[in-house]
C-alpha positions as CSV (number, residue, x, y, z in Angstrom):
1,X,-71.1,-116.8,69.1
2,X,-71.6,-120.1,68.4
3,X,-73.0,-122.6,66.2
4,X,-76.8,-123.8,66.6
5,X,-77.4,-126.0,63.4
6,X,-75.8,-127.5,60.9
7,X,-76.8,-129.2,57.4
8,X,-74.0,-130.6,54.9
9,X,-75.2,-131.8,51.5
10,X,-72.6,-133.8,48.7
11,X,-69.3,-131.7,50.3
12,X,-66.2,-134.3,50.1
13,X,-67.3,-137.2,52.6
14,X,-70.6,-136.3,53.5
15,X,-73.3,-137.0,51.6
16,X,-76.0,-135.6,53.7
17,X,-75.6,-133.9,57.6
18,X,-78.6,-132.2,59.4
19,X,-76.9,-131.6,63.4
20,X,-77.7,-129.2,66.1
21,X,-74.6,-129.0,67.9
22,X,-74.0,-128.8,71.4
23,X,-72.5,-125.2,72.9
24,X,-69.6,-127.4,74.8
25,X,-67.8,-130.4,73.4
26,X,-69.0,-132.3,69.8
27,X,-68.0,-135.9,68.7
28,X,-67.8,-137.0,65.6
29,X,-66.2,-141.0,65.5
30,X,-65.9,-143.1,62.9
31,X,-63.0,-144.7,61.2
32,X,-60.7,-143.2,58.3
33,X,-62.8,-142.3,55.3
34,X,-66.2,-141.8,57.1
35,X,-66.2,-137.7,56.6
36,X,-65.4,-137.0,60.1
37,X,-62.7,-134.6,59.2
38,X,-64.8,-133.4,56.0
39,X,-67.6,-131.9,58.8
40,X,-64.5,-129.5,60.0
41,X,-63.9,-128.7,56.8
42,X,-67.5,-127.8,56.1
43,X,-67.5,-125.7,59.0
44,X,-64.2,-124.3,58.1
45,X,-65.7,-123.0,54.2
46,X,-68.7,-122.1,55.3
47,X,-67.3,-119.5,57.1
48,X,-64.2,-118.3,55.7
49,X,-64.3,-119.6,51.8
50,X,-61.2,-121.5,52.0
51,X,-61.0,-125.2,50.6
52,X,-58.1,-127.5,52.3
53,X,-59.0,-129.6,48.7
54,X,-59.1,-128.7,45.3
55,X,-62.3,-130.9,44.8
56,X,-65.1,-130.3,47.6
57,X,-68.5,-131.1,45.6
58,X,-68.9,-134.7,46.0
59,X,-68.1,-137.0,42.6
60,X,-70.9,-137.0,40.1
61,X,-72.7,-133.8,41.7
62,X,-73.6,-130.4,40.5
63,X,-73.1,-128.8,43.9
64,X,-72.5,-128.9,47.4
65,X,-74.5,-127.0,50.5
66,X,-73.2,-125.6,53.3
67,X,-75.7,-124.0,56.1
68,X,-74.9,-123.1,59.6
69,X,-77.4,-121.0,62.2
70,X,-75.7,-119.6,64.8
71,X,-77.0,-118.5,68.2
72,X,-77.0,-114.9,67.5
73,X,-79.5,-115.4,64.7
74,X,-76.8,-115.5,61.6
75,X,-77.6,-117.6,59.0
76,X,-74.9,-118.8,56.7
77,X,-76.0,-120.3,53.4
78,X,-73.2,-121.4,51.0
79,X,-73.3,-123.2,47.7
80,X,-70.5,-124.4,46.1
81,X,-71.0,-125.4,42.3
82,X,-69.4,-127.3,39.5
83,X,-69.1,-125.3,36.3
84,X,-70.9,-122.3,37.1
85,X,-69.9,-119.5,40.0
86,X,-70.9,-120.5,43.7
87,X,-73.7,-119.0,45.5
88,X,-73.7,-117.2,49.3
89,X,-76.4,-115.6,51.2
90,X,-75.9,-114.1,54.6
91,X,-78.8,-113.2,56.6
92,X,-79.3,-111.9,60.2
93,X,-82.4,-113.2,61.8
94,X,-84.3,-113.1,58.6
95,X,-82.1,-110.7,57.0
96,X,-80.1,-110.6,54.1
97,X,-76.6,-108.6,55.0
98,X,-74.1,-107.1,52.2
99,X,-70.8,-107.5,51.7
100,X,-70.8,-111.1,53.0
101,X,-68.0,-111.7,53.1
102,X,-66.3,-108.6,54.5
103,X,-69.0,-109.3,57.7
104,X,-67.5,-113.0,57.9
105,X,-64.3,-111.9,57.9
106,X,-64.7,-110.2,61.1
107,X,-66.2,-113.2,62.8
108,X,-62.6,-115.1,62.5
109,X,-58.5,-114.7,62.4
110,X,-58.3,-115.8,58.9
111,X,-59.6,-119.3,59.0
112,X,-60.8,-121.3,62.1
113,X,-57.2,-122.7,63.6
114,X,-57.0,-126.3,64.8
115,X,-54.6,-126.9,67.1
116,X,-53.5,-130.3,66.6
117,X,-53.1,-129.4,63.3
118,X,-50.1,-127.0,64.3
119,X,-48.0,-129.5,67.0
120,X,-47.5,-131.5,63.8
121,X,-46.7,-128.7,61.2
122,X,-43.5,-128.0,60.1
123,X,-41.1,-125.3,61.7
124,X,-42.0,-123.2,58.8
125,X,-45.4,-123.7,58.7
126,X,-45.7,-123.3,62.7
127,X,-43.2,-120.0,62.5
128,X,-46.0,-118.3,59.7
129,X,-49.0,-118.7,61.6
130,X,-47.0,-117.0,64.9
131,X,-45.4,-114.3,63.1
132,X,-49.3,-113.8,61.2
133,X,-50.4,-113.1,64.6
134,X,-47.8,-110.5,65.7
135,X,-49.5,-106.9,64.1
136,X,-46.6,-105.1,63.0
137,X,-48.0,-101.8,61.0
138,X,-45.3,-100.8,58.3
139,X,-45.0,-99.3,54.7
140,X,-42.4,-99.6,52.0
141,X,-41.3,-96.1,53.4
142,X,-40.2,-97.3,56.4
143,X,-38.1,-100.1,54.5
144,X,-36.3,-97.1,52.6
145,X,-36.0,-95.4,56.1
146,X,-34.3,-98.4,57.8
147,X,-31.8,-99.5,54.6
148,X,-31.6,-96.2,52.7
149,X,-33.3,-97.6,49.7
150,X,-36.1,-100.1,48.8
151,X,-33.8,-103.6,48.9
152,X,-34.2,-105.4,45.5
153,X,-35.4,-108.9,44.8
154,X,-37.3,-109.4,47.9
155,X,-41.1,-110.5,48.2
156,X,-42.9,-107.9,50.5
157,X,-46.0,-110.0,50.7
158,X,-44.5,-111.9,53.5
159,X,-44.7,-111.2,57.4
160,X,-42.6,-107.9,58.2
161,X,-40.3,-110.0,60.3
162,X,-39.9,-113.0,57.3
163,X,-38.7,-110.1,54.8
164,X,-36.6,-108.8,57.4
165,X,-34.8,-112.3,57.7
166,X,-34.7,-112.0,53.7
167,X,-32.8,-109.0,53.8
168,X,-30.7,-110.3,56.1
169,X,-30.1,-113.6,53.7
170,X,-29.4,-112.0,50.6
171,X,-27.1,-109.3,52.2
172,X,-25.2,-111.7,53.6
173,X,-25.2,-113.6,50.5
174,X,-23.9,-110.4,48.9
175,X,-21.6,-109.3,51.0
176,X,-20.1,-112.7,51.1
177,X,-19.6,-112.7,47.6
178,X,-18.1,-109.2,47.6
179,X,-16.0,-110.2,50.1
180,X,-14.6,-112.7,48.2
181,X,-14.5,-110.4,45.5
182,X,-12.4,-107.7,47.6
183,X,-10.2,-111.0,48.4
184,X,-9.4,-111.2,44.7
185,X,-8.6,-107.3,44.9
186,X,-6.6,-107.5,47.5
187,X,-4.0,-110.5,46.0
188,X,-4.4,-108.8,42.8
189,X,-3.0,-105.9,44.4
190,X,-0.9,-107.2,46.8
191,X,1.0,-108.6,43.5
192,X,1.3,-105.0,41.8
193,X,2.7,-103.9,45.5
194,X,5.4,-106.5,45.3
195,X,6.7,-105.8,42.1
196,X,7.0,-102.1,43.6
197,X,9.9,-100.8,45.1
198,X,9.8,-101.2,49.1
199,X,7.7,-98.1,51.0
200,X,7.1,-97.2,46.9
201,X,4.7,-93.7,47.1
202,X,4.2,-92.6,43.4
203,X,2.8,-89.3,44.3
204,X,6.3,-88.5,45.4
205,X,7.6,-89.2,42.1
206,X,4.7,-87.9,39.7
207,X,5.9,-84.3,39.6
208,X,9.7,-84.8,39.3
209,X,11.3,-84.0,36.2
210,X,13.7,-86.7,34.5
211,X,14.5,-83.9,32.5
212,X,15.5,-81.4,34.9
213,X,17.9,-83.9,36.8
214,X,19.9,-84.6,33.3
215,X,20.1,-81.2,33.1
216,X,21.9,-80.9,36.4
217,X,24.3,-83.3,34.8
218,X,24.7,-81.7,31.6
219,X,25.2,-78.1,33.4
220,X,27.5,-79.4,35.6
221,X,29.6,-81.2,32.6
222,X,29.8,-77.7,30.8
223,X,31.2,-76.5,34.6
224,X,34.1,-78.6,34.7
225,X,34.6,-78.1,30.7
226,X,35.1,-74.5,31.5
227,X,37.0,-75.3,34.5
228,X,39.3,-77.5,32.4
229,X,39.7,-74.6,29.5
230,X,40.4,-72.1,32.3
231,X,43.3,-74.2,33.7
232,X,44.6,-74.9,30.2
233,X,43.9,-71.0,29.1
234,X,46.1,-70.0,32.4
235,X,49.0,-72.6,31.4
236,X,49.2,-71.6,28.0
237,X,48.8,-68.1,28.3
238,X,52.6,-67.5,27.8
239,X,53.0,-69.4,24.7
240,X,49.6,-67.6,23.5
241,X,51.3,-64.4,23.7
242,X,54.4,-65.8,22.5
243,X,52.6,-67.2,19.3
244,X,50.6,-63.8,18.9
245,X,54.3,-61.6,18.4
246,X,55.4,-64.8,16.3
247,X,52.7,-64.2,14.3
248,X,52.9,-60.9,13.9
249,X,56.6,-60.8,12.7
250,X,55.6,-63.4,10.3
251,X,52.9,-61.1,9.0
252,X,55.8,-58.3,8.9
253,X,58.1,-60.4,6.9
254,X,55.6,-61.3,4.8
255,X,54.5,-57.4,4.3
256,X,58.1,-56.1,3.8
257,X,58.3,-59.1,1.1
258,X,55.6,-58.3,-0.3
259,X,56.4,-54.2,-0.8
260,X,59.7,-55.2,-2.2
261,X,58.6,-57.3,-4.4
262,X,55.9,-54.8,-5.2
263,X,59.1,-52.0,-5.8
264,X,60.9,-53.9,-8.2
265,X,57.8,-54.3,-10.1
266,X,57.3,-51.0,-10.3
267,X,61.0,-50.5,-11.0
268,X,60.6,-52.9,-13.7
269,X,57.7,-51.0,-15.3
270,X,59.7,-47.6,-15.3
271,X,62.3,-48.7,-16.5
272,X,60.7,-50.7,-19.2
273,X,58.9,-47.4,-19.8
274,X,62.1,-45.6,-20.1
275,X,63.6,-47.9,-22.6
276,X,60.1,-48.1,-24.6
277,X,60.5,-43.9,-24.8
278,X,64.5,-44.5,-25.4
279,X,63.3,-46.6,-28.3
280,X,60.6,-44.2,-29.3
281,X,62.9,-41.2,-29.9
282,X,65.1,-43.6,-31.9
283,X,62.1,-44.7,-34.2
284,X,61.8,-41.0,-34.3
285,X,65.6,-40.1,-35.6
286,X,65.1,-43.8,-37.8
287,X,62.0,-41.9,-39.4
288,X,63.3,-38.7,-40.3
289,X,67.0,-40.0,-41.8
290,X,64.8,-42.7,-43.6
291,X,62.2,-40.5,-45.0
292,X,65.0,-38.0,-46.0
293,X,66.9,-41.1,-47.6
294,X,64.0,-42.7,-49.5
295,X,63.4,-38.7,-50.9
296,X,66.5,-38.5,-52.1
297,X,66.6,-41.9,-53.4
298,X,63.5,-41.3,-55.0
299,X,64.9,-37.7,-56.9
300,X,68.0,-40.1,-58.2
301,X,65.6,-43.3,-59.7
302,X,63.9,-40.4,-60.9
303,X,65.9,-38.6,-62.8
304,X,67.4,-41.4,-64.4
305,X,63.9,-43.0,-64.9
306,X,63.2,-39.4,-66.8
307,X,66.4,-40.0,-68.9
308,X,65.5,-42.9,-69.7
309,X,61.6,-42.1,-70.5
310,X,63.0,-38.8,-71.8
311,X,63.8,-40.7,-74.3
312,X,61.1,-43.1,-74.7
313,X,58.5,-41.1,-74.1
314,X,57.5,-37.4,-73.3
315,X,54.2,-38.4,-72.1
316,X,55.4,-40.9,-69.4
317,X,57.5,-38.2,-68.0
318,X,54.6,-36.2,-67.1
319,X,53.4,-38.9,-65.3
320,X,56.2,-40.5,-63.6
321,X,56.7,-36.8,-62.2
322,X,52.7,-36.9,-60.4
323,X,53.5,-40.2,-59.5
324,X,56.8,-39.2,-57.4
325,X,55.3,-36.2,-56.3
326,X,51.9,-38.2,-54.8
327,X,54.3,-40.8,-53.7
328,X,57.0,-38.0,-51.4
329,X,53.4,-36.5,-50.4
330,X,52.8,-39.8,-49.3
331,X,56.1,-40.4,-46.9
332,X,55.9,-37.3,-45.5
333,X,52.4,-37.7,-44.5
334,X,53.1,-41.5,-43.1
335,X,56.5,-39.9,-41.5
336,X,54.5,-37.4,-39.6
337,X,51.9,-39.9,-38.3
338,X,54.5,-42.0,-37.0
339,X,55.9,-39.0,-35.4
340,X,52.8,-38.1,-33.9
341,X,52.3,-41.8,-32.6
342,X,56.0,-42.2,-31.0
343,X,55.3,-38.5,-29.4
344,X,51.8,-39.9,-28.0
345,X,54.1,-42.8,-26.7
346,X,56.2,-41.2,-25.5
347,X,53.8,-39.0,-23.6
348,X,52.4,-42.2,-22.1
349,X,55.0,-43.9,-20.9
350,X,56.5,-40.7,-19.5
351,X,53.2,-40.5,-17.7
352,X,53.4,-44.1,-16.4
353,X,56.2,-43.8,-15.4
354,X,55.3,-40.8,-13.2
355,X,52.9,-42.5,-11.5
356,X,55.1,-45.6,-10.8
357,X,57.7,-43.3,-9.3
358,X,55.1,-41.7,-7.3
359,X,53.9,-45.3,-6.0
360,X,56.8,-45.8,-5.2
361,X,57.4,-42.9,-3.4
362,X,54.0,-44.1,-1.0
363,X,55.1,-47.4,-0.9
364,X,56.8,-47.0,2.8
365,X,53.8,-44.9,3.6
366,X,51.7,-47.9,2.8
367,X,54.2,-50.7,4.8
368,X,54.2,-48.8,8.0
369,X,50.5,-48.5,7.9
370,X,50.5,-52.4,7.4
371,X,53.2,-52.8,10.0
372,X,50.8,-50.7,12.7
373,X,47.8,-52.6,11.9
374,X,49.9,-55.9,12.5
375,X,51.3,-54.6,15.8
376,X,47.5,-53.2,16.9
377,X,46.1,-56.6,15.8
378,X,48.7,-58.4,17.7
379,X,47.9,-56.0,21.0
380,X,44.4,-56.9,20.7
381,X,45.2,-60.4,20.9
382,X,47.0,-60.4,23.7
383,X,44.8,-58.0,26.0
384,X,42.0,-60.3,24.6
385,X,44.2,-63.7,25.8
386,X,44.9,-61.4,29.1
387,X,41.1,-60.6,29.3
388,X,40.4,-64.2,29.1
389,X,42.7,-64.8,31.5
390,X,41.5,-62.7,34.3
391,X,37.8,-64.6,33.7
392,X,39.1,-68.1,33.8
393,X,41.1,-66.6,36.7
394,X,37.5,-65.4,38.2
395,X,35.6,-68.2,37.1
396,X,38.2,-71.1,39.1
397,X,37.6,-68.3,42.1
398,X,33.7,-69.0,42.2
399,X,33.5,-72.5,40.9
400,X,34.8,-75.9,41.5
401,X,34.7,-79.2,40.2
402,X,31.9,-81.0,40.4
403,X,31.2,-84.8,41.0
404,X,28.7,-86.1,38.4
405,X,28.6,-89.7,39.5
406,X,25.9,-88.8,42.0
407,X,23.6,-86.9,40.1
408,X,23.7,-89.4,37.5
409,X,22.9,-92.1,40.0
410,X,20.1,-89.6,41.5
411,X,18.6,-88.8,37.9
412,X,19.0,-92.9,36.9
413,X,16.8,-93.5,40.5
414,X,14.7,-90.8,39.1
415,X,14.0,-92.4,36.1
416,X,13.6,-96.4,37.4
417,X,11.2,-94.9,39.9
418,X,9.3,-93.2,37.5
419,X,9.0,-96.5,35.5
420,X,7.0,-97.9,38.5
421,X,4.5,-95.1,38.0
422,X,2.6,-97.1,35.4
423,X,2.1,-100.2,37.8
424,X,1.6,-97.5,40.5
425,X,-1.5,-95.8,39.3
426,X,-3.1,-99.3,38.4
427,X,-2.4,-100.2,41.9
428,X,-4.2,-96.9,43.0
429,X,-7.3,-97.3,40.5
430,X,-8.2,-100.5,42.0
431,X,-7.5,-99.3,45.4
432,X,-9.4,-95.9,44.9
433,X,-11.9,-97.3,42.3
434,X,-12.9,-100.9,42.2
435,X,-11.7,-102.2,45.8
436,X,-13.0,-99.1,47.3
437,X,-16.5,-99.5,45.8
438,X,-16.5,-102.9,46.8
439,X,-15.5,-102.1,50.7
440,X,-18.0,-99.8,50.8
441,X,-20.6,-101.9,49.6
442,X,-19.5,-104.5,51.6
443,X,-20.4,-101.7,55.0
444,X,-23.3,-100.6,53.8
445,X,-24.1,-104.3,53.1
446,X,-22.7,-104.9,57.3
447,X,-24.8,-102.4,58.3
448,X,-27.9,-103.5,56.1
449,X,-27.5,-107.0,57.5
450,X,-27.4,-105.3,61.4
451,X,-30.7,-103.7,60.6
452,X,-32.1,-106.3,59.0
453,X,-31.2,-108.4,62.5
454,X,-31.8,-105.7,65.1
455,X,-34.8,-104.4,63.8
456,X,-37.1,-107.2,64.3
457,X,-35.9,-106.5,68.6
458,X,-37.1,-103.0,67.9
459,X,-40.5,-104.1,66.2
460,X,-41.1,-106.7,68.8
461,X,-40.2,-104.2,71.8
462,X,-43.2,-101.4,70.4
463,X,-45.7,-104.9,69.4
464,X,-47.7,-106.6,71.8
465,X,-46.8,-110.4,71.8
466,X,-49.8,-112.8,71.3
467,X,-48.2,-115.7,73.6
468,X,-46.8,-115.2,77.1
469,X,-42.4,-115.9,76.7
470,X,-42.6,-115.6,72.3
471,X,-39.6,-114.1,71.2
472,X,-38.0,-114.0,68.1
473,X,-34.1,-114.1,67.5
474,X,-31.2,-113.0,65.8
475,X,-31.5,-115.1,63.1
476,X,-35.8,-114.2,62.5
477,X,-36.4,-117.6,64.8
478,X,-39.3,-118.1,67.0
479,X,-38.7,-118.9,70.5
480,X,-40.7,-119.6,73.4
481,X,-38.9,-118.6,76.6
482,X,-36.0,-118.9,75.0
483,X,-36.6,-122.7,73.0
484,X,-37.0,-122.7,69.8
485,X,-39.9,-124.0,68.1
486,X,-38.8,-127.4,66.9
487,X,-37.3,-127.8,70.3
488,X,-40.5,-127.5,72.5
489,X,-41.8,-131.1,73.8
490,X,-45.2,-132.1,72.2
491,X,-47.1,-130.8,75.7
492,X,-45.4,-127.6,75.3
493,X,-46.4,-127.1,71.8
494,X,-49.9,-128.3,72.3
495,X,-50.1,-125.8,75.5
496,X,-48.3,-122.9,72.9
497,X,-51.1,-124.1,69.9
498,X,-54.0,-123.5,72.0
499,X,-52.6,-120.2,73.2
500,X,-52.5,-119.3,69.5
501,X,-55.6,-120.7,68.9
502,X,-57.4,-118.9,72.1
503,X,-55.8,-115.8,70.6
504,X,-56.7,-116.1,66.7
505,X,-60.2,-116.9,68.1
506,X,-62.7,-113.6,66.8
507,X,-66.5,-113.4,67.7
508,X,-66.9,-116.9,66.7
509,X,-66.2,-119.1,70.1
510,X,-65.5,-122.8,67.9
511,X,-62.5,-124.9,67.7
512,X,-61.9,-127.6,65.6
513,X,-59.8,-130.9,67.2
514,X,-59.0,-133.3,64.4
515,X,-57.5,-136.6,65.4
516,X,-58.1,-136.5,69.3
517,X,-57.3,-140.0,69.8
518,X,-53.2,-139.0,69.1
519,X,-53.4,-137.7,72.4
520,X,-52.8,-139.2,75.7
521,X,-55.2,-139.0,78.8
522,X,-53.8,-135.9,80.2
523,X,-53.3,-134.4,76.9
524,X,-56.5,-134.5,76.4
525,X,-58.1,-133.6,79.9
526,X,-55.9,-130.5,79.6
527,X,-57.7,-129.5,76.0
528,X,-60.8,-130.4,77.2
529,X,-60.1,-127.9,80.3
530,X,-59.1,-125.5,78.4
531,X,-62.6,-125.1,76.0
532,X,-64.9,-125.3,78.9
533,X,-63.0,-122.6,80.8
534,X,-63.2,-120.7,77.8
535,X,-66.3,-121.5,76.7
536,X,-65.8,-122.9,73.7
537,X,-67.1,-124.6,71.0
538,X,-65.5,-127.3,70.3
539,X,-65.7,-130.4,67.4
540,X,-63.6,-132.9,68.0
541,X,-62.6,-135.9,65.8
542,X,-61.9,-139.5,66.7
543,X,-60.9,-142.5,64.8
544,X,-62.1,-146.0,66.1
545,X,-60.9,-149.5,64.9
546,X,-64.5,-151.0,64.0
547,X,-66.2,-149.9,60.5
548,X,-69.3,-148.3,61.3
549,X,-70.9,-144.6,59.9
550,X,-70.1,-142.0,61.2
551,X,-71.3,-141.3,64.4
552,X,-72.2,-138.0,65.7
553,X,-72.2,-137.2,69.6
554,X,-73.0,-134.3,71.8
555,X,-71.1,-133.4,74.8
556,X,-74.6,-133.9,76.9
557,X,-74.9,-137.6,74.6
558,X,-71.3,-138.8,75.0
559,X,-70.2,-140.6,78.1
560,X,-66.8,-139.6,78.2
561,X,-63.7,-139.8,76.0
């Protein structure tokens, strides 16, 4: 398909363009400014909608018209207005078509490539347009199936093989910086490891009891305690006996003094008892001869107190005589009491000092029962020294001394090392926790960075390639037989442009040359070569020297280039 006619109206440059281009080659000439370049443009957004300018309706205009007739009978009539929404109507011989757009779209690649354009685009530039053309199918599924996981912070609007690279970039840049960060780790923990012991292992020392070993120590100590009693039990065990009989005559002595001191108390008491009845029986005999004397006295002082009152008076003799008589009554009764009481007396002591005599009778009894318990005490002693004896005897049979200088330097190592468990398990959590995360990440982040590079190989290998000898690398560059893009010669990225042109090319059979005259002779004999044995289109641009409008040329009207 191909274009027939042509009208431009107030669209940048041109002001007005009515032109019924040839099938083969078109000229347009004119020097900078004349709209020669604005016709491709024209043709370009009449077909696809895209503006290479932000302003395409001509200064002080309302709108701009765009119509094109192809051969096939399609009618493209596009208005492009200021202020107000633009305007397109798509008919095919005579009749209007839907979806306009959708049925452009299938006429061209995206937007009608110019080929010149690309030899002096940027690397980036020229690498988007190639990778645009490689047809890689693919879904956010198979990102998750390739790394595991959708990768964060990338934009999946680019080509398959450009997000690719950008996995590859950002792992890189994060594995670098984990790297550095498991360089940190590692000093930090190579510091902990030096202030460890040599070959430290703290698991060996977790379990181990600091308490247990200085029990060794102390149980040994109370070994060579009793060792040291036994040998001083079996050196003394003579004088221990000897001290035991010692004892046990002292304890005699002591008894024997004690029961005859215990006798002449006893003596003491009878015989005091004796002389107490001795002088009982004498107050007895006192009693009697005194109560017998003061009788008689009394009968005497009476009878010459009744002389006398005899002769005083009768009365008083009456009563002197009750008085004596109450008086003897009196004695006799006191003399009787006392001899009642010196009786009872005597009685008592009598009886004390029966049961004196009788203690002392038992008093032997009593000091040999002391002297046996002595001598039993003192035989208890000794078999219990003897009995102690035969154990220390037994126990310096089944034990020995025993060093404690080593185990106290074994439970002091014990100790220190335990001290380093501390440092130890810090040295393990970073290990085991931090350092460890960050190896692993830093794998998965290797092997995310391999897939990222090997997978575009894989793609490629299952794609078919739209130019004979495209590659692209390791690092998501395009090559061409090996050369990268920025390395090709101006032919050779001419000849790879028109390749990519020839392929980009749809239904539509037009390519647009802008700024012909930048190539030399053979240059442009080759392009030329290339539309007419391709049958294309073509509208080419040239810029002359000499002001004139623009001039427009058919390939039938031109006489050569």
């Amino acid at each position: 398909m191909k274009i027939k006619a042509l009208k431009i109206n107030n669209f940048v440059g041109v002001d007005e363009l009515t032109w019924n281009p040839s099938k083969g080659i078109n000229i347009l000439e004119g020097v900078k400014g004349s709209g020669k370049t604005s016709v491709l443009e024209a043709i370009e957004t009449a077909f696809s909608n895209t503006r290479r300018r932000t302003e395409v309706v001509s200064h002080g205009k309302e709108e701009a018209t765009l119509y094109i007739e192809c051969d096939n009978g399609l009618e493209i009539d596009r208005k492009i207005r200021s202020g107000k929404a633009d305007y397109m109507k798509l008919r095919q011989e005579g009749k209007a078509i839907n979806s306009t757009e959708k049925e452009l779209r299938k006429l061209i690649s995206g937007d009608i490539f110019r080929p010149l354009d690309f030899v002096t685009m940027d690397i980036k530039a020229q690498t988007e347009i190639i990778l645009n053309m490689i047809q890689v199918n693919w879904t956010m599924e198979d990102i998750t199936s390739w790394f595991g996981s959708e990768v964060l912070g990338i934009n999946y609007d680019k080509h398959i093989l450009q997000i690719l690279k950008d996995i590859e970039t950002k792992s890189f840049a994060e594995r670098t910086e984990i790297n550095r960060q498991i360089q940190v780790l590692e000093i930090q923990c190579n510091v902990i490891a030096k202030e460890l012991p040599p070959n430290y292992v703290g698991d060996e020392w977790k379990d181990k009891n600091i308490q247990e070993y200085y029990a060794k120590i102390t149980k040994a100590q109370e070994v060579n305690n009793w060792i040291d009693k036994a040998n001083e039990l079996q050196k003394g065990f003579d004088d221990k006996v000897s001290a035991i009989n010692s004892d046990s005559d002292n304890q005699k002595s002591k008894v024997t003094l004690k029961y005859r001191e215990m006798e002449s108390d006893i003596k003491d008491i009878v015989d005091l008892s004796k002389n107490k009845i001795k002088n009982a029986n004498a107050e007895l005999d006192k009693s009697t001869l005194d109560l017998e004397n003061n009788l008689s006295g009394s009968s005497i002082k009476y009878d010459k107190e009744l002389f006398d009152i005899e002769k005083q008076f009768e009365a008083k003799k009456q009563e002197l005589k009750l008085v004596l008589e109450t008086r003897n009554e009196q004695m006799r009764s006191n003399a009787v009491r006392m001899k009642e009481e010196q009786k009872d007396l005597i009685q008592l002591q009598n009886q004390k000092v029966s049961v004196k005599e009788s203690e002392l009778l038992g008093l032997d009894e009593k000091k040999e029962l002391e002297f046996s318990s002595i001598e039993k005490d003192s035989t208890q002693k000794i078999d219990a020294a003897k009995e102690k004896i035969s154990k220390a005897k037994k126990y310096l049979e089944n034990n020995t001394e025993i060093d404690i200088a080593p185990l106290q330097v074994e439970a002091d190592n014990v100790e220190r090392m335990k001290g380093y468990l501390r440092e130890w398990d810090r040295l393990q959590s970073i290990i085991n926790g931090q350092l460890a995360e960050k190896k692993l990440s830093s794998t998965l982040l290797t092997k995310q960075i391999k897939t990222a590079r090997d997978k575009p190989t894989d793609l490629l290998k299952t794609h078919k390639l739209p130019i004979n000898g495209i590659g692209v690398d390791e690092k998501g560059m395009i090559r061409i037989y090996g050369t990268l893009l920025d390395g090709l010669s101006d032919g050779e990225k001419l000849e790879v442009a028109f390749n990519i042109s020839l392929q980009r090319m749809g239904e539509l059979k037009i390519m647009c040359l802008d700024g012909f005259e930048r190539l030399n002779e053979s240059e442009q004999k080759k392009v030329l070569d290339i539309c007419e044995t391709n049958d294309i289109q073509a509208f080419v641009t040239i810029v002359k020297e000499k002001e004139f409008s623009l001039d427009v040329k058919s390939e039938d009207e031109s006489e050569g280039i």
